[in-house]
N, C-alpha and C positions, 0 to 999 in steps of 0.2 A: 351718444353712449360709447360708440367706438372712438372717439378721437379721443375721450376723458379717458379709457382705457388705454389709450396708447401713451397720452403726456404720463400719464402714471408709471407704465411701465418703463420708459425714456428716462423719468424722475429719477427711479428706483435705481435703474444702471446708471446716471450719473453721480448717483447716492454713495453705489458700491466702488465705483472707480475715485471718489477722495478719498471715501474712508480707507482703499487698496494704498493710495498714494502717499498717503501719511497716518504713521500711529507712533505711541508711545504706551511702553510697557512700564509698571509697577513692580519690583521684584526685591526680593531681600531673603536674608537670613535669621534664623534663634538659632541660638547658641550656648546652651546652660548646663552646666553638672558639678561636680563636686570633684574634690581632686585634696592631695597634700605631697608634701614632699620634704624628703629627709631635715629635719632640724624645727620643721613649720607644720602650723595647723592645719585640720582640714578646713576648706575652705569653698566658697561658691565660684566656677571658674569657666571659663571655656576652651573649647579645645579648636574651634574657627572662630574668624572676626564675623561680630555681628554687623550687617549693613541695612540702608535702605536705600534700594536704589530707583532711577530712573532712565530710562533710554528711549533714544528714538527715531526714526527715519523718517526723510522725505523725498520722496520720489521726484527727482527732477528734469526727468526725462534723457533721453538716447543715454542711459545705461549711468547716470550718474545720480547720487544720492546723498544726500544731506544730514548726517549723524550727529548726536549729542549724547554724553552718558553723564552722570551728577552721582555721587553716590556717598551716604552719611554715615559714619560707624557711629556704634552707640556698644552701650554698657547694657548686656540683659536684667543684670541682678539689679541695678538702682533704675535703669530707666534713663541715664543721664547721657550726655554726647558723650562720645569716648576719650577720654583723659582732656578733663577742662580746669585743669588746675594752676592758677596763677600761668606763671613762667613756662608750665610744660604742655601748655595749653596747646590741641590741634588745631586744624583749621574744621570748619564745619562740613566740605565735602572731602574729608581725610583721605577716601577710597581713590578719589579720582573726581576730576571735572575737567572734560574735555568736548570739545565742538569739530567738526569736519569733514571731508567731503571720501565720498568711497566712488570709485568707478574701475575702468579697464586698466590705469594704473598702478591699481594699491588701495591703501588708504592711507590717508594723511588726517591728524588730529592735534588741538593745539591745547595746551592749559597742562592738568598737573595727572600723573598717572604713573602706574609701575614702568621702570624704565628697560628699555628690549633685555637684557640679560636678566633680568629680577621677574620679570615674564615669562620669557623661555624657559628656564633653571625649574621651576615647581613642575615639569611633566618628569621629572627625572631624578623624583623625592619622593620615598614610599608614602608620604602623608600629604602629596599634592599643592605644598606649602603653607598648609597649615600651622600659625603659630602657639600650636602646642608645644608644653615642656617633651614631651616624647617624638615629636619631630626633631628634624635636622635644618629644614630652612634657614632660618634664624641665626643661624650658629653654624655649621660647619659648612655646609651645603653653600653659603658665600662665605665661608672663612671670619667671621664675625667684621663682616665690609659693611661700610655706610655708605649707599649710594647719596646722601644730603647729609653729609656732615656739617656744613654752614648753616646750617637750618634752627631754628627755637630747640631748645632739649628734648622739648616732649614730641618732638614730630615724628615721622616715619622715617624709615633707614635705609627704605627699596625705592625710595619715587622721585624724580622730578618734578620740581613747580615751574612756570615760567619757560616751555620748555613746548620744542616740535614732533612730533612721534608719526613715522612710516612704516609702513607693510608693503613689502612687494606683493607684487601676485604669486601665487604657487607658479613654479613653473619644474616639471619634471620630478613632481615633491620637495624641489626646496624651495624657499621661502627667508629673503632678506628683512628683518627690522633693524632700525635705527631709532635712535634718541639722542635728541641737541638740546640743552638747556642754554637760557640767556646766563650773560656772565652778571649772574644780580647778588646781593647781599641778601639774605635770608634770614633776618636776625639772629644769628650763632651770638653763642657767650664766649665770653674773651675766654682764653686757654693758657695758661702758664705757662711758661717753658720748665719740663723738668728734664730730672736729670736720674738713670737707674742707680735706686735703692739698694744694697745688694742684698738685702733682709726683705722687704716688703714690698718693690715695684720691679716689676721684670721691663719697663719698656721707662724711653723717657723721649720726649717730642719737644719742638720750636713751639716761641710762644705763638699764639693768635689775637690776635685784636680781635675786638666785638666787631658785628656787623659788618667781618669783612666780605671785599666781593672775591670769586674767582679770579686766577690770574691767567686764567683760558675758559673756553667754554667747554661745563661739564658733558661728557657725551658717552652714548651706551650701544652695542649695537650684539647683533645675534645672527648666525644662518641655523637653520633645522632642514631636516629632513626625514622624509613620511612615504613609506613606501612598506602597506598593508602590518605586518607583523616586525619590520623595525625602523624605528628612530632613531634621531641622532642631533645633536645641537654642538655648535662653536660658540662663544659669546668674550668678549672683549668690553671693559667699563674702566673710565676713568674719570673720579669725582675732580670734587671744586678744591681739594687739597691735594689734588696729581695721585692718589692713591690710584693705583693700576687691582686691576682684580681678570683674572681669564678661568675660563674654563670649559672643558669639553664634556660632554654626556652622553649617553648610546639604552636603549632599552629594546629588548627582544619579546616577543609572546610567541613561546613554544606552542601554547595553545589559548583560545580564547579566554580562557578561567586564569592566565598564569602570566605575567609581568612582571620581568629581571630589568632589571635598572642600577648604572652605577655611572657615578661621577667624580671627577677629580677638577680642582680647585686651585690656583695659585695667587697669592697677594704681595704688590710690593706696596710699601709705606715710606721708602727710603727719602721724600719727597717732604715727609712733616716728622718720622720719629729721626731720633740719633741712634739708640741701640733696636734690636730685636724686630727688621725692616720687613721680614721676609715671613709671610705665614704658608703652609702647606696645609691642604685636606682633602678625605674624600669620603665617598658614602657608598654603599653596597647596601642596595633595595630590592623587597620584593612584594606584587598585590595577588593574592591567589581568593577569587569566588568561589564561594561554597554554599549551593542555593541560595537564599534571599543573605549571606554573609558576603564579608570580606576581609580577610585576612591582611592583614601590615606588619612587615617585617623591615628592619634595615640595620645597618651596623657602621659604623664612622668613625674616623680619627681628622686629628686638627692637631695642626705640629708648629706652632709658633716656634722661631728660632732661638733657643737659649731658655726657654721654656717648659716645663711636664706636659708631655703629649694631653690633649681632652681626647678622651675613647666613652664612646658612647652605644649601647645596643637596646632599640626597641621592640613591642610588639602591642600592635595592637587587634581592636575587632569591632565591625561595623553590623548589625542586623539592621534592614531594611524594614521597617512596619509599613513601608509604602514608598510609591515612586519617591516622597519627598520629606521623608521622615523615617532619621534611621538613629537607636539607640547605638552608643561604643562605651570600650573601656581599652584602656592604655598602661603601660607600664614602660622602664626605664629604669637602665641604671647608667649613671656616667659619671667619669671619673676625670678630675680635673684638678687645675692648679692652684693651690690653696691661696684664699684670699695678702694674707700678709706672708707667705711664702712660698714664690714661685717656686724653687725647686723641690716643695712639698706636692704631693696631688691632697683633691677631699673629695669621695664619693659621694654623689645626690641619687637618690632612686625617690623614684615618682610614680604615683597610680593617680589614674582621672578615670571618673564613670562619668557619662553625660547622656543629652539628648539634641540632637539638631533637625530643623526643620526649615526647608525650601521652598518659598512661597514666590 
């Protein structure tokens, strides 16, 4: 009886010691509410990407570990992958799909994912890089930069495919990433060469060929730093058409409840456009808690050269109904340059209510 009690027990701990050594979590996003905006109807929309994801670790001993993330965006309102339409079709783990090892070095990851500056950048964005129309991400926050411009139309604009990705270790709160993409062809659509409009196109670019490759390897990198009540990030990117993009950022917490944040932005294009090479922007953020609330403010301009400045001011409001499920509503107004006449502006003002939930 005692020896059957002891193999049990023995069992039991070497039961706990796999399952310690290797797991994989299930985890994702809903993302739903209503929204309209100047000229358009209201409509079903969201204000985060909805995902479903996958991660996981394995324990592989003296201090080194074995990682994999997969993660699938989709559409709330129909249920469908997220944009599977002909030509602008995404890939199926849009989010990212990466494999790799973490230890005393870093960690190192191989496949497709946000690349280090398009990572870094959203701590230092009152909406965390959410692509809502009252966010700045998207749009000023990288200067309206495509990190995979060779890429199918419908793809993402922040990530590398085919491509290396490193973290140093913290060391004294800062902390190195990098991003190396292979130099591949991505199926981009051929590109015209134009030429500026002086009525209706403010930029005009070298042609491109379909499915061309880089003529270097695209690559991305970031330093931050973390030390209690502030931060700070450097970040440096240059895609598969030499489009340069930098930018610095800094955030303070005067107090636990209160986080100022501001960013400035520089892009050259001098590389694929002929006129209008040089974009300018920045953003001035801020998150203020208010019991189970949160408050979002920010305010940005974006100064394409030769150009109508885009000036944009949000605010939004988060209630919390629980650690993982919180009601908002947002609002916006932004002023920009008119479709068939740059040196016109057109104001857009926008409201979205919604609900999100973290599972």
């Amino acid at each position: 009886m005692k020896k059957s009690l002891v193999a049990l027990a023995l069992f039991g701990a070497f039961a706990a010691t796999a399952q310690a050594q290797s797991s994989v979590q299930i985890y994702g996003t809903v993302d739903a509410g209503l929204a309209k905006a100047t000229n358009g109807t209201t409509s079903v929309s969201k204000r985060d990407n909805n995902k479903l994801g996958f991660k996981g670790t394995e324990d592989l001993g003296n201090g080194l570990k074995a990682i994999f993330q997969l993660e699938i965006r989709y559409e709330s309102d129909t249920g469908t992958i997220e944009n599977t339409s002909g030509g602008n079709s995404r890939p199926l783990f849009q989010g990212q799909s990466r494999v790799g090892l973490q230890g005393n070095f870093g960690t190192v990851r191989l496949g497709r994912g946000l690349t280090a500056f398009q990572e870094t950048s959203t701590a230092f964005e009152p909406w965390s890089g959410m692509p809502t129309q009252a966010g700045f991400q998207t749009d000023l926050t990288v200067a309206a930069y495509s990190s995979d411009p060779l890429s199918a139309p419908g793809n993402s604009r922040n990530r590398f495919s085919n491509a290396v990705f490193y973290n140093s270790p913290v060391f004294a709160g800062f902390q190195i990433n990098t991003t190396i993409a292979a130099k591949e062809a991505n199926n981009n659509a051929a590109v015209a060469a134009t030429v500026r409009n002086l009525t209706t196109n403010a930029t005009g670019n070298f042609a491109l060929p379909a499915n061309v490759a880089p003529a270097s390897n695209p690559y991305s990198m970031s330093v931050t730093y973390n030390n209690a009540q502030f931060a700070a990030m450097g970040a440096y990117e240059r895609n598969g058409l030499q489009a340069k993009l930098w930018s610095v950022g800094a955030s303070f917490n005067p107090s636990p409840e209160l986080k100022l944040m501001a960013s400035y932005q520089h892009q050259d294009d001098s590389n694929f456009k002929i006129v209008n090479t040089d974009t300018k922007a920045w953003v001035l953020g801020a998150n203020y808690d208010v019991g189970p609330g949160k408050i979002r403010a920010g305010y940005g301009q974006k100064t394409p050269d030769g150009v109508v400045k885009t000036k944009q001011a949000s605010l939004g409001y988060d209630y919390n109904l629980s650690k993982r499920t919180y009601v908002y509503a947002d609002i916006s107004n932004k002023k920009q340059a008119a479709a068939l006449n740059y040196n016109a502006s057109t104001t857009i003002n926008y409201v979205g209510v919604g609900v999100h939930h973290n599972f």
